[in-house]
C-alpha positions, 0 to 999 in steps of 0.5 A: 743162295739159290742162285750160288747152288745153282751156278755150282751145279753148272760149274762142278762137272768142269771142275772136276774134268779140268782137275783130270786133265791137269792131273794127267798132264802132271804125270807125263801121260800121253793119255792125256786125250783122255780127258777130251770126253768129260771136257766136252760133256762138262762144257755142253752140261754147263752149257745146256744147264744155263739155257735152261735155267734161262728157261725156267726150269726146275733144278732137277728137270735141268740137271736130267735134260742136261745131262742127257745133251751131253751124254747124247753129244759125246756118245754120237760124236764118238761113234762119228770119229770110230766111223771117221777113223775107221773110213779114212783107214779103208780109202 
């Protein structure tokens, strides 16, 4: 049982962020860029969440230091890309 929560609480992010991205695929959107920043954070989630558990890790430290991963991966890589954006604009 402990082992099913867990593996929910890895997969539900990515879930969910699938599920937006094949809504706005649904409705024709070209917004479906959109979607790229909740599947990044869900897959490092998903991701750094198992390394820890690997690690032994209490559920609530594993979920805090993941979520704090992925929110630290797509907020620098979307400051990198404005930066990118905004250089290759200038040159």
């Amino acid at each position: 049982m402990r082992i099913f929560v867990r593996l929910l609480i890895a997969v539900a992010p990515l879930l969910l962020a699938l599920m937006f991205a094949w809504r706005m695929a649904q409705n024709g959107d070209k917004d479906i860029v959109l979607a790229i920043p909740p599947v990044v954070w869900s897959l490092t989630f998903l991701v750094s969440f198992v390394v820890l558990w690997w690690r032994k890790l209490t559920p609530g430290r594993s979920i805090g230091i993941s979520a704090a991963i992925a929110t630290g991966l797509v907020v620098i890589s979307t400051v990198l890309l404005f930066v990118w954006s905004s250089w290759l604009r200038f040159w």
